[in-house]
LUMFISE-707761 format. One record per residue (C-alpha): x, y, z. Coordinates in steps of 0.5 Angstrom, whole numbers, plus 500, padded with zeros to 3 digits. Example, Ala and Ser with C-alpha at 12.3 -4.5 7.8 and 13.67 -1.06 7.14 Angstrom:
2
525491516 527498514 
This chain:
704
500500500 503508498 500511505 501519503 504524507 502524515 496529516 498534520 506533519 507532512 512526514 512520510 512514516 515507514 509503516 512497514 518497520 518490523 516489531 524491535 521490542 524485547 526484554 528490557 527494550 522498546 521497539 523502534 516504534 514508540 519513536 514515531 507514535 506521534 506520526 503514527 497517530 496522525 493517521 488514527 486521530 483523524 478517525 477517532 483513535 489514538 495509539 497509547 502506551 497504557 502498560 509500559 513497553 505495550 501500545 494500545 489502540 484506543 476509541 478517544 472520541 466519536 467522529 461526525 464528519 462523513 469525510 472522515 471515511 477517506 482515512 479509515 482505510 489507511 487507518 484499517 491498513 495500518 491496524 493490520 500491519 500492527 496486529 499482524 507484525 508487532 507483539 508490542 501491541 497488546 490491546 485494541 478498540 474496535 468500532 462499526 467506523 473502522 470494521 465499516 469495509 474492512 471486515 475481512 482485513 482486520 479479523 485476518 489482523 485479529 487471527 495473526 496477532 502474535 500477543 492480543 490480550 485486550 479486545 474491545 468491541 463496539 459494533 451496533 448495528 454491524 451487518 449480521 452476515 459479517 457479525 458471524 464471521 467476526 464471532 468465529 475469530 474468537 476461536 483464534 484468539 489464544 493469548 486474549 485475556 480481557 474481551 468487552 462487547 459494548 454495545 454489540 448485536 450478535 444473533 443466536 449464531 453469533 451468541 453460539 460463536 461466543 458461547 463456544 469460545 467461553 467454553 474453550 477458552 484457556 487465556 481469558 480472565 476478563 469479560 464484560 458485557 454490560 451492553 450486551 442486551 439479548 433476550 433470555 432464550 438467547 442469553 441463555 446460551 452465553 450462560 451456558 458457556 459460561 459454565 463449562 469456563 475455567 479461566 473467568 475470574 472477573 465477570 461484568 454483566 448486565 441485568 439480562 443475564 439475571 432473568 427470574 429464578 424460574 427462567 432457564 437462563 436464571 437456573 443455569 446463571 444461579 448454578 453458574 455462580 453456585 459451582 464455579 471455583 475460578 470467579 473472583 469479582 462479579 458485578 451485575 449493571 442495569 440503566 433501566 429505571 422501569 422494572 425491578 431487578 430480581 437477584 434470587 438466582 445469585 444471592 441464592 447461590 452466593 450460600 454455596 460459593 465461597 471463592 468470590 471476593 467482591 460483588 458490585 450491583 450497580 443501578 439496579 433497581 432492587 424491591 425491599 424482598 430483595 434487598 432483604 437478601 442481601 442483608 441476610 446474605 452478608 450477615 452470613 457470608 464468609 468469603 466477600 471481601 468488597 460489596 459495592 451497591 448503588 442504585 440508580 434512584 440514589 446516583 444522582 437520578 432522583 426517580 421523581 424526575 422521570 415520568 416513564 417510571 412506574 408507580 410500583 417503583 416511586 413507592 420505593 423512596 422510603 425504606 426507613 425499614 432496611 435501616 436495622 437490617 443493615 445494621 445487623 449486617 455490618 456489625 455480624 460480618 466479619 470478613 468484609 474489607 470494602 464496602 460502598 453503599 447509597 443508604 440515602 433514603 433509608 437513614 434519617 439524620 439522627 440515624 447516622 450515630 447508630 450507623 457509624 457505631 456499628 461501623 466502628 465496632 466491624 474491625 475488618 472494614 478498612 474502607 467505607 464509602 457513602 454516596 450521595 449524601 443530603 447536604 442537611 445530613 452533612 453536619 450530623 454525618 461529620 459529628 457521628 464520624 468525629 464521635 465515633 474516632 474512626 473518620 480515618 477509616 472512611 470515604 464520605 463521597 458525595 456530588 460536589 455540586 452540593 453547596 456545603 460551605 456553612 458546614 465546612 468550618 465544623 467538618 473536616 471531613 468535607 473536602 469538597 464543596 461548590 457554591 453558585 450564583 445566578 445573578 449579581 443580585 445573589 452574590 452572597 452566597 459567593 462572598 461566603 464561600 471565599 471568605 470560609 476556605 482559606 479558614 478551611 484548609 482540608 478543602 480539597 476541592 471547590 466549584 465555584 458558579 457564576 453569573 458572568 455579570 456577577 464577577 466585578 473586581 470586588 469579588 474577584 479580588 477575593 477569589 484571586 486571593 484564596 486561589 494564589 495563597 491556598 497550600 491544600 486545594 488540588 482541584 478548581 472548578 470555574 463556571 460562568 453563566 451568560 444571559 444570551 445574547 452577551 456584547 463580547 465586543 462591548 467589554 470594558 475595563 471594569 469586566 476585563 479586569 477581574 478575570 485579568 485578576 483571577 489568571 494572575 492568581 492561578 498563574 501564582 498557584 502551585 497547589 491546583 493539580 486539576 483546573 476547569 474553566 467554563 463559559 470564560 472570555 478572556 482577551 488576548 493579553 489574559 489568553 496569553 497569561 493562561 496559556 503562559 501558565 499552563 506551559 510553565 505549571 510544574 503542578 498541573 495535571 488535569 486541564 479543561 477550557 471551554 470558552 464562551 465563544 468560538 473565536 475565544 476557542 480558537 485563539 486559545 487553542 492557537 496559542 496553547 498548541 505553541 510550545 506546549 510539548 515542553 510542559 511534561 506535567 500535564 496528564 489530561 486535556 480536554 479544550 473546545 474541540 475547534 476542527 477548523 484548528 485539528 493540527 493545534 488540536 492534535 498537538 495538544 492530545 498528544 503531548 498529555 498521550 506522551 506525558 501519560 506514557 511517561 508517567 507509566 514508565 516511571 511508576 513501574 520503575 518506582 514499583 520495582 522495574 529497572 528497565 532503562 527506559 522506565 528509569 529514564 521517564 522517572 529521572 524525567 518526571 521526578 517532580 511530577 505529582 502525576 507521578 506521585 499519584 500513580 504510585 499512590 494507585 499502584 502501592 495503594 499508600 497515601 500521597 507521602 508515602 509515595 513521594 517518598 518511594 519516588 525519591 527512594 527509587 531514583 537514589 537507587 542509581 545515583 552511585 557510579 556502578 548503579 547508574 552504569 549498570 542502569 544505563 547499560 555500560 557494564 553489567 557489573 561494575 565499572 573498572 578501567 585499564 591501567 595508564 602510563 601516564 599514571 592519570 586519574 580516571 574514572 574509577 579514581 574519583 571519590 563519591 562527592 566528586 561522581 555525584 557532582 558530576 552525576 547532577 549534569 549526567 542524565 540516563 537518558 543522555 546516554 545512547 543505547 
């Protein structure tokens, strides 16, 4: 195939270089991703490291230019080359746009990959005829570990395919299908598969899999779950709020398992039968180790909101009743580690002292998690925790839309809170909310939202002066609601400067690890300040700019794309996606991809790797607190902790041999032959003139 020029570089790429990876070495491809994802960016995929040294395709976005089709082809050819020539590549997102006219291409690609362990399939309305052959590819996939089928159609045919890959299958661990919607009769036969599997140990389904006990496929789910020995975490998911869940077939069963360690139900609508089972079950049950339930009525969609509910259903909203049953089951259980609950609607205020005794009386549980709690049960909350000395041991989560600001001084466990503000004429609230936080330093998180008219210099005085002297806050959240039609062009002093005001501030921040800004005209001088302190920020992770007009989008997206490839902290970016500018656009995605594999490569040498290329990356990033974060993640240790192994890491190699040894200049020691001339050399040097020397001396320096 004659690729053309690269899109946005006009760089020619040698597609056809061959797979260099090995022990300890990346391949030559990971030199030019970038001109490789020039041809799967456009098409809506991006080639990312997500395990160090394995390059993933993965589905960033969603394409809605029909001219777009032109580069799937080239796309297509380039995914075949990849799976069919590099076992560096490990893991690919598929869609019914790049599978539309590639069919054969890339199930021949899937067939060949030499080291394919994660699949990802989303094919809505994939053509039935090219949905069989797909599903019998399954059969060649040996060394696949992880398959997700999101939003894909298979018929009986196709469900027989995945049924008798299940069945075979001796590689897979993972399996998700939560969107895989099919009628019992149908389901039934991926149930059946199911059961003649050994190697499932994580099982993610939706509720069409959870038919009623007296259906055939809940009797061969529930005696899946009764006698299977290899699962080890279940979850069952449901997005319809118009019918009960009915879990017999799998709380039944749980009584005969004892291998399953943790069990999510998410979204599920459960009747006070059923979750009655479920108190019953974990006061009996001695192997769970995490339970997690959260349902859809108590996730931030209150089911007075939906007409399309059923009567049956609303009458759920008080079950005050469950309440003692849950607490007999939390103080019983004895094996249980983790637990996440909505016990929103079942708990009164005067409750949650009842609750947290019993907590503190179960000495298993290391980490609990409310959600959605009322903003008036706040204050009750933080005293039940305060009273029982046990707040260390849990995680109050709630939706930080929630404006709790009158609470913060006499709760520090609250570390988030928002506060919003329609027009200049309720500003009050927007007052308190400055003048509180900086007397609060366990907030962690604030939302602040606005009308643009409300923001004079008076407050954002206030604001800029919280923003520029806080040492706590991590994430910043700037929202500015506009009275449509707003005059941009009839700005004056007074509305520009207070914005002025506020980037100046978060240009002096060294704390705020992720910022959004919503709704915000900033000129060209305040536009440049922003992009000037993203840049240069040391400390910013997370960013996210959506302006109010296009123009303003454009012009910031522009100046963002210049010289953003020198900042290597930024993790994330998401900006108002202004096509017209995709090469700026471009740009900025891939230096948070390039950031992003960095950060990988450098935890994994902090976790115990050495490997050049991860020492590297962590001698790069040591000052990144994306960094600290994703050792945080992968050690499970507090913020702390993990700066300190980062630390810890790099001195491993901070002595003469180490660091040679590392950079691959001797395998075990450094000597050097004897001069004439009786000079000194290397090894003669003592240990504080290497490590003076060592602070101009970086890994990356030296050539492989």
């Amino acid at each position: 195939m004659a690729l053309e020029k690269t899109h946005f570089s006009g760089s020619r790429l040698n597609y056809r270089t061959p797979c260099t990876s090995r022990e300890g070495h990346l391949c030559n491809i990971f030199g030019d991703i970038h001109l490789w994802n020039e041809f799967f960016w456009p098409a809506g995929f991006q080639l990312k490291e997500l395990s160090p040294g394995r390059l993933s395709l993965v589905k960033v976005r969603d394409v809605y230019d029909p001219l777009v089709k032109r580069v799937w082809k080239d796309a297509s050819t380039l995914l075949h080359h990849l799976l069919t020539h590099h076992r560096c590549v490990s893991s690919v997102d598929l869609d019914i746009d790049l599978m539309e006219d590639h069919h054969e291409l890339i199930c021949d690609a899937l067939c060949k990959s030499p080291n394919l362990r994660k699949l990802k399939l989303r094919l809505r309305r994939y053509p039935t005829s090219e949905a069989h052959s797909f599903a019998a590819t399954l059969s060649h996939l040996n060394q696949l570990r992880d398959l997700e089928l999101s939003r894909v159609d298979f018929d009986r045919l196709s469900l027989e395919a995945l049924s008798n890959f299940l069945a075979n299958t001796r590689s897979l661990t993972t399996l998700i299908m939560n969107d895989l919607n099919i009628e019992s009769e149908d389901a039934v036969v991926v149930v059946q598969g199911l059961k003649r599997n050994a190697t499932i140990t994580t099982l993610s389904v939706n509720r069409s899999l959870v038919s009623p006990e007296s259906s055939q496929c809940g009797m061969t789910f529930s005696d899946y779950i009764r006698w299977n020995k290899t699962l080890r975490t279940l979850s069952v998911t449901s997005r319809s709020l118009k019918s009960f869940t009915d879990l017999r077939p799998i709380i039944g069963a749980l009584s005969y398992n004892n291998t399953l360690f943790e069990l999510n139900l998410i979204g599920l609508l459960l009747d006070i039968q059923n979750k009655q089972l479920i108190t019953d079950m974990l006061i009996q049950n001695r192997t769970l180790r995490s339970f997690r339930m959260v349902d859809s009525l108590g996730a931030g969609c209150p089911f007075h909101r939906h007409s399309n509910v059923k009567p049956e259903v609303r009458a759920v909203g008080n079950e005050s009743c469950l309440l003692s049953l849950w607490l007999v089951a939390l103080t019983e259980n004895k094996t249980l580690k983790e637990l996440h609950l909505n016990l929103s609607r079942i708990i009164k205020p005067a409750d949650y002292s009842s609750l947290f005794k019993a907590l503190a009386r179960n000495t298993s549980l290391q980490k609990v998690t409310l959600q959605t709690m009322r903003k008036d049960d706040m204050t009750q909350i933080c005293r039940a925790l305060q009273d029982t000395g046990v707040p260390e041991r849990f995680f109050v989560i709630k939706p930080h839309e929630l404006d709790t600001v009158a609470e913060l001084p006499g709760c520090n466990e609250l570390i988030s809170t928002s506060v919003a503000c329609c027009s200049p004429l309720e500003s009050g609230p927007l007052h308190s909310a400055v003048y509180l936080p900086p007397t609060c330093s366990h907030v962690k998180l604030l939302r602040l939202r606005m009308a643009a008219e409300a923001l004079n210099s008076n407050l954002s005085s206030f604001i800029a002066q919280y923003i520029a002297n806080t040492t706590t806050l991590r994430e910043l959240d700037l929202i500015f609601d506009h009275n449509w039609p707003w005059p941009l062009h009839t700005l004056n002093q007074e509305t520009e400067c207070p914005q002025r005001t506020l980037v100046k501030a978060l240009s002096n921040n060294k704390t705020i690890r992720r910022l959004s800004i919503e709704g915000h005209y900033f000129d060209e001088t305040e536009t440049q300040m922003l992009v000037g302190m993203v840049h240069s920020s040391r400390t910013l992770c997370q960013l996210s700019l959506f302006p109010c007009s296009h123009i303003s989008a454009t012009e910031l997206l522009q100046k963002l794309s210049q010289n953003i490839s020198s900042n290597y902290t930024l993790l994330d970016i998401n900006v108002y996606r202004c096509w017209e500018n995709c090469s700026d656009l471009f740009a900025v995605e891939e230096v948070a991809r390039r950031n992003s594999s960095l950060v990988t490569r450098a935890a994994d040498f902090v976790m115990g790797t050495r490997y050049k290329y991860c020492a590297v990356a962590a001698e790069l990033l040591q000052c990144s607190p994306g960094l600290v974060a994703k050792v945080q993640e992968l050690a499970l240790i507090d913020e702390n902790e993990a700066a300190l192994r980062v630390k810890k890491s790099l001195k491993s190699f901070s002595e003469l041999d180490d660091f040679m040894r590392l950079a691959g200049v001797v395998k075990c020691s450094v000597t050097c032959h004897r001069l004439d001339d009786g000079k000194k050399q290397l090894v003669n040097l003592n240990r504080d003139c290497w490590l003076h020397i060592r602070q101009y001396i970086k890994l990356g320096d030296i050539q492989d």
